[in-house]
C-alpha positions in Angstrom: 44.9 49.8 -56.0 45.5 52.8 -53.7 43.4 55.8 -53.8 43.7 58.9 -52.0 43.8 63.0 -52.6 46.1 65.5 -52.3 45.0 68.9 -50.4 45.8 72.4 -52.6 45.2 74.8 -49.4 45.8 77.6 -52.6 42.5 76.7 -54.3 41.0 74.8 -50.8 40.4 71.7 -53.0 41.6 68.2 -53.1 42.7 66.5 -56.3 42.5 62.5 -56.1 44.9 60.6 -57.2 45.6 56.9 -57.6 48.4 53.7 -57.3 48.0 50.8 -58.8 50.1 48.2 -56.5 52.3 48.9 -53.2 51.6 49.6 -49.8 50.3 52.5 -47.7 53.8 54.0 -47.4 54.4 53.8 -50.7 51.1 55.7 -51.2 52.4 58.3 -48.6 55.9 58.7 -50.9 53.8 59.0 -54.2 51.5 61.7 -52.6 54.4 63.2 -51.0 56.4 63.0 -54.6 53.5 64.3 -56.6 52.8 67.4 -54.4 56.8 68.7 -54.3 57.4 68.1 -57.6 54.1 70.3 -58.3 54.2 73.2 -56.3 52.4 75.5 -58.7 49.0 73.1 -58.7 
């Protein structure tokens, strides 16, 4: 399992967030997913 955080420069906070299998890069494409398809978090 992957864990990491996303940075929300609007509140100056980081929200953590998890995947259960893959690699690093497929970490990076999950954080990168969940913050463009969120932009009003």
């Amino acid at each position: 399992m992957w864990g990491f955080a996303l940075y929300y420069a609007g509140s100056d906070r980081y929200e953590d967030s998890r995947l259960p299998t893959g690699t690093p890069a497929e970490a990076l494409d999950c954080a990168c997913q969940l913050h463009l398809a969120a932009p009003g978090i």
